[in-house]
C-alpha positions in Angstrom: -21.6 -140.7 98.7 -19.6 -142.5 101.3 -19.1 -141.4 103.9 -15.2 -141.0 105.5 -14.6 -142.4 108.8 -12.9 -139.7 111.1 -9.3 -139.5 111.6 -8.7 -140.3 115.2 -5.5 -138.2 116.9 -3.2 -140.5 117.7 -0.9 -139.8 120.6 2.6 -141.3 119.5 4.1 -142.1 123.5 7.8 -141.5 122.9 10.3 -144.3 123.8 11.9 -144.7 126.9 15.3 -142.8 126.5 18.7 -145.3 127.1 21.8 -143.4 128.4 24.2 -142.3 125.8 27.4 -143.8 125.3 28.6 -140.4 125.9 26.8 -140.3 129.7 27.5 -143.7 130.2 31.5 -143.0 129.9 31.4 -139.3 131.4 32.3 -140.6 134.9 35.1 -142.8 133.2 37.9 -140.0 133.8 37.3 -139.7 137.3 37.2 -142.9 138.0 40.8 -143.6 136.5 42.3 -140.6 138.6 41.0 -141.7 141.7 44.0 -144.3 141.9 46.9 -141.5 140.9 45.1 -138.7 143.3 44.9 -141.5 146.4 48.9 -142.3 145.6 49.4 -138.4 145.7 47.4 -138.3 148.9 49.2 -141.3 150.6 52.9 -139.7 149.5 52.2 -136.4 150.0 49.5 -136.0 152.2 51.3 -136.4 155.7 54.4 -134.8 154.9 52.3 -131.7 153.6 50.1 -131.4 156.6 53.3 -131.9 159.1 54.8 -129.2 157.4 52.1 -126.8 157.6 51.3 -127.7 161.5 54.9 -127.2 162.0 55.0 -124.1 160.7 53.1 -122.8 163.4 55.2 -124.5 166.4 58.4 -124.6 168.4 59.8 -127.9 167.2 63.4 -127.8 167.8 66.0 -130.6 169.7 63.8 -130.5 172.6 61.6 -131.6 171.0 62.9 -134.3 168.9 63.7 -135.6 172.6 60.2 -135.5 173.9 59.0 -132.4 174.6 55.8 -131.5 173.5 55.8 -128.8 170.9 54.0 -125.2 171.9 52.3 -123.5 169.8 53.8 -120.3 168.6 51.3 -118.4 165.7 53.1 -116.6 163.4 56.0 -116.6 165.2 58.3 -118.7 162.6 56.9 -116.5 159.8 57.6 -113.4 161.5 61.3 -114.6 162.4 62.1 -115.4 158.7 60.3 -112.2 157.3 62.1 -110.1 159.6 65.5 -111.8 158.9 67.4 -110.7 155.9 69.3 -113.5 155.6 66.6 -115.1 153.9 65.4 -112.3 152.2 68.7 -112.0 150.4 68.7 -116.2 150.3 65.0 -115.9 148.4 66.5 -113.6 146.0 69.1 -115.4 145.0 67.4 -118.3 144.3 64.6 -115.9 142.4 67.7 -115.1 140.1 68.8 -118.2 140.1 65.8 -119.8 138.8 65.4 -117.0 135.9 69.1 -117.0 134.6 69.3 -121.6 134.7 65.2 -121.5 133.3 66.4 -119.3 130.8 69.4 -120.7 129.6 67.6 -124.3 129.7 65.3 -123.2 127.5 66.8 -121.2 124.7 69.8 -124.5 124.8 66.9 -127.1 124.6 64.6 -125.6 121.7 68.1 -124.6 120.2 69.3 -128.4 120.1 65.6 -129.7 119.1 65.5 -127.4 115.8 69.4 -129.1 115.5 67.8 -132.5 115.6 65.2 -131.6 112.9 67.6 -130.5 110.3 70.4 -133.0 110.4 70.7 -136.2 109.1 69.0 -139.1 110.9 72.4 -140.3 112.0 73.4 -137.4 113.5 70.3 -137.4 115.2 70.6 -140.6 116.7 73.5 -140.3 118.3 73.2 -136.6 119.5 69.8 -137.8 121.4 72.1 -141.0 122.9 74.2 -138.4 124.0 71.4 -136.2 125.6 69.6 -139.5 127.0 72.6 -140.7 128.1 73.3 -137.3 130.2 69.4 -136.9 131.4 70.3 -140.3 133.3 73.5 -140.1 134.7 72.8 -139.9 138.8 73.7 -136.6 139.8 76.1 -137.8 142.6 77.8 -139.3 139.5 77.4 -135.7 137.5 79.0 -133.7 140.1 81.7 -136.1 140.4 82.5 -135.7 136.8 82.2 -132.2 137.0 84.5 -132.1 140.3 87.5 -133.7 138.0 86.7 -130.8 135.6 86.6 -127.7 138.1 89.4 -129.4 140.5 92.3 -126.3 141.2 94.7 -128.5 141.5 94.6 -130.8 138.2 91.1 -129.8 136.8 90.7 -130.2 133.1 88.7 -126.4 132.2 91.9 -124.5 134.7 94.5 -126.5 132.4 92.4 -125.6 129.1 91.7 -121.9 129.9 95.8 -121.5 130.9 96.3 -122.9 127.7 94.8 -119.2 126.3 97.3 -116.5 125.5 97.6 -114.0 128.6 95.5 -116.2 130.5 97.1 -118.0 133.6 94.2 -119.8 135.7 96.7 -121.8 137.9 95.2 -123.2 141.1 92.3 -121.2 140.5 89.5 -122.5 142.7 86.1 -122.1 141.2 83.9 -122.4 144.2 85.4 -119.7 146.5 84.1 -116.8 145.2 80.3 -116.3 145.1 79.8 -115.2 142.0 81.8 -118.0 139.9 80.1 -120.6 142.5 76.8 -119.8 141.3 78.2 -119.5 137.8 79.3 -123.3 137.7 76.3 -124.1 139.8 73.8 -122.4 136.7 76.3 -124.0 134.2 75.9 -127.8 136.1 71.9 -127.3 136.5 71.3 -125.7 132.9 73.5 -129.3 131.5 71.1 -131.7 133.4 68.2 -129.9 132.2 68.8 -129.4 128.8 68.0 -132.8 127.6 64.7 -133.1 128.6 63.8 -129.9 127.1 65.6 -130.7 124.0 63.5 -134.0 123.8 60.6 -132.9 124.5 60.4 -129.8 122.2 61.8 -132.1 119.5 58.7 -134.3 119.8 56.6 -131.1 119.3 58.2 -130.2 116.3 57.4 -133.8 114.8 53.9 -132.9 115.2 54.2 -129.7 113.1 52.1 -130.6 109.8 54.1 -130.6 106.9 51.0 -129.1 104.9 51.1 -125.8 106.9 55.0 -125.6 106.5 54.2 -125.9 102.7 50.9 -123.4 102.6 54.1 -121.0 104.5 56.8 -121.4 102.1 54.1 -120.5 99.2 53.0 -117.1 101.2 56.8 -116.3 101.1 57.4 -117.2 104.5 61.3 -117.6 105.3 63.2 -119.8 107.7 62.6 -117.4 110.6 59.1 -116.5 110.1 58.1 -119.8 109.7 59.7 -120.5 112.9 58.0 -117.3 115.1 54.9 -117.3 113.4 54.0 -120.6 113.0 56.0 -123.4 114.5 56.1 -121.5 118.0 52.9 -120.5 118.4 51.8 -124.9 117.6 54.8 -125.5 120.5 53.3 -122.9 122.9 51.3 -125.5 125.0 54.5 -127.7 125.2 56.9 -124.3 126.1 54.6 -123.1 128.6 54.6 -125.9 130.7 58.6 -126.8 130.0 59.3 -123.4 131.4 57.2 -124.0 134.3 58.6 -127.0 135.4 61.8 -125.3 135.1 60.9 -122.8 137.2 59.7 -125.3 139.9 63.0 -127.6 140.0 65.5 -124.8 139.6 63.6 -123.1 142.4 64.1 -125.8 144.9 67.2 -127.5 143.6 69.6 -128.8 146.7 71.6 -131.9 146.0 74.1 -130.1 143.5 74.3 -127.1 145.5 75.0 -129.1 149.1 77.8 -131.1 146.9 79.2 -128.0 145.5 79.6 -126.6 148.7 81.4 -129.6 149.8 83.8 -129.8 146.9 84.7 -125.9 148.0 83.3 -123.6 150.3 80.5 -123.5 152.9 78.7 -120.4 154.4 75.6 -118.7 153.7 76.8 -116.6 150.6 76.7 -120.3 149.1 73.4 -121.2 150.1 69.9 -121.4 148.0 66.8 -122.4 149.5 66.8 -125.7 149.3 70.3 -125.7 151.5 69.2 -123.0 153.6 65.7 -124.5 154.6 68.3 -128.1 155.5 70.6 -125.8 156.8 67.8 -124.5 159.6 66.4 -127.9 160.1 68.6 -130.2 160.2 71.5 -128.6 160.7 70.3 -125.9 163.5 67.1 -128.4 164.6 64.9 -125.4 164.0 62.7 -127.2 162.4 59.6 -125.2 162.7 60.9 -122.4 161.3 62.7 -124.4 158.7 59.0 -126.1 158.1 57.4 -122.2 157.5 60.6 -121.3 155.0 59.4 -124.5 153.4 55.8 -122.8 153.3 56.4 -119.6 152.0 58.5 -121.2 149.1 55.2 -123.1 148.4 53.5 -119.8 148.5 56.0 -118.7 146.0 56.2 -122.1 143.8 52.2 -121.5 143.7 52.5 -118.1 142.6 54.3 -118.6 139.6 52.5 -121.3 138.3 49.2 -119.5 139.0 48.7 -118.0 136.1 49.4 -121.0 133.8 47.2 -123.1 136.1 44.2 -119.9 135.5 44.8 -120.4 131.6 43.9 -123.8 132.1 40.8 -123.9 134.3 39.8 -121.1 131.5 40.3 -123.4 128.1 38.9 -126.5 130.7 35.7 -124.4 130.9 35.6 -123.0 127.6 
C-alpha cells in the first residue's frame, strides 16, 4: 500500500478589496451642489441675516442717516402682534393665497387634460398661447389689463353694459375692496396658469399607456381612470405645484403696488408684500418692517413643512 501524503490546510488570504464604483461616486452629488448651495449662500446669505438682525433693532430714518441702531428685543414683534392692522393684513393675504392657489390649480390641470385630448394643432398653438402669456413682463400684463378694467373706456365695463339690465358705466373696479381683490385673484390666477398647465401636461405624457389599457379592460371609465390612476402618478408633481403657489401668491407685491396705482391706495388694499414696503420704505420703519418680513418666513415655512417632512421621510426610506 501506498501511502497518501497529508492534505495540508491551506489558508486562501482574500484579495485586497478596490472601492466600488458605487463608493467611488457616492460623494459625486455633494460635490455638484456645492456650487448651487455657495450661489444660494452668496445671494441670499446677507440679505437673510440683515433681516433677521434687524428684526431685533430700531432701524428707522435716523438711522439710515448715521445713527447707530439700539437694540430693542422683541420689541418689533410685539408691535406687529399687538397691531391689528397686520393681523387683518395676514389674513387677507392667507385668503388670498387659498382662493388664487386654488383657482390656479383646478385652471392649470383643467387646460393640461385639454392639451392631451385635442389634436396636435390645437395643442401647439394653445401652449404658444400659454408660453406666450407666462413671459409677458408683468409691468406689461398690468398694462394690458389696465386698458381692460379702465372706467372710462375699459373693454370688460363696455362688454358687461352690453348685457341686458346691466349698466356698468364708469364703473371703477379698484375702489371697492372686494372687486379690487377680485381682479387682483383674477390677474395672479392668469399669470400662473401657464406654468401649471405645462407642467402637469408633461406629467401626463409620462402616464404609461399600458396602465391606461390594463384600466380600460377592468371597466375603468374616463373619470376613474383619471382619480384613481392618473392623479395619484401626478401627485409628486401636484404637491409641489401647489406649494409653490402657495409661496408666490403669499408674497406677491408688484401687481398689487400697480393696482393700487391704477385706483385706490390705503390699507384695505394692501397684502403683505405692500404692507411690509409700505412700513419700510414708505414709513422708514424698517426694523419692524424687517420682523413682518420674519414672521411671513415663519409662516412660508410652516406651510411647506409638511411637504418638506414627507420628503426627508421617502429620502430615508
Amino acid at each position: 500500500m501506498t501511502a497518501t501524503a497529508p492534505v495540508r490546510d491551506t489558508v486562501v488570504t482574500p484579495a485586497p478589496r478596490t472601492p466600488s464604483r458605487k463608493r467611488r461616486f457616492a460623494s459625486l452629488p455633494y460635490l455638484l451642489a456645492i456650487p448651487a448651495i455657495l450661489a444660494l449662500l452668496a445671494g441670499m446669505g446677507y440679505p437673510l441675516v440683515w433681516q433677521v438682525i434687524n428684526s431685533f433693532r430700531e432701524y428707522g430714518l435716523a438711522q439710515q442717516f448715521g445713527q447707530a441702531p439700539t437694540f430693542v428685543g422683541l420689541a418689533n414683534y410685539t408691535s406687529l402682534l399687538t397691531d391689528t392692522t397686520f393681523w387683518a393684513v395676514l389674513l387677507k393675504s392667507v385668503a388670498f393665497m387659498a382662493v388664487t392657489a386654488s383657482a390656479t390649480m383646478v385652471a392649470g390641470i383643467s387646460l393640461a387634460l385639454l392639451m392631451k385630448s385635442i389634436p396636435s394643432w390645437s395643442r401647439i398653438a394653445l401652449q404658444v398661447a400659454l408660453l406666450l402669456a407666462w413671459a409677458m413682463p408683468i409691468v406689461a400684463q398690468m398694462t394690458v389689463w389696465n386698458w381692460l378694467i379702465n372706467d372710462r373706456n375699459g373693454v370688460l365695463n363696455y362688454v358687461l353694459t352690453l348685457l341686458p339690465g346691466v349698466d356698468l358705466t364708469g364703473y371703477n373696479w379698484l375702489v371697492d375692496p372686494w372687486s379690487f381683490f377680485g381682479v387682483a385673484s383674477v390677474i395672479i390666477t392668469w399669470a400662473s396658469v401657464p406654468f401649471v398647465a405645462l407642467s402637469v401636461y408633461a406629467g401626463l405624457t409620462q402616464v404609461s399607456d399600458e396602465v391606461k389599457e390594463a384600466a380600460q379592460l377592468d371597466g375603468a371609465g374616463g373619470f376613474d381612470m383619471l382619480r384613481r390612476i392618473t392623479m395619484p402618478i401626478l401627485r409628486p408633481i401636484l404637491v409641489i405645484l401647489l406649494l409653490l403657489q402657495f409661496i408666490w401668491d403669499l408674497r406677491v407685491y408688484a401687481q398689487i403696488e400697480l393696482l393700487q396705482g391704477f385706483g385706490a391706495r390705503g390699507g384695505r388694499y394692501d397684502l403683505l408684500g405692500t404692507y411690509i414696503y409700505g412700513l419700510g420704505v414708505g414709513q422708514g420703519d424698517f426694523g419692524v418692517a424687517a420682523a413682518a418680513a420674519m414672521i411671513v418666513l415663519l409662516v412660508t415655512i410652516a406651510l411647506s413643512w409638511g411637504y418638506v417632512r414627507a420628503l426627508l421621510k421617502e429620502d430615508s426610506a
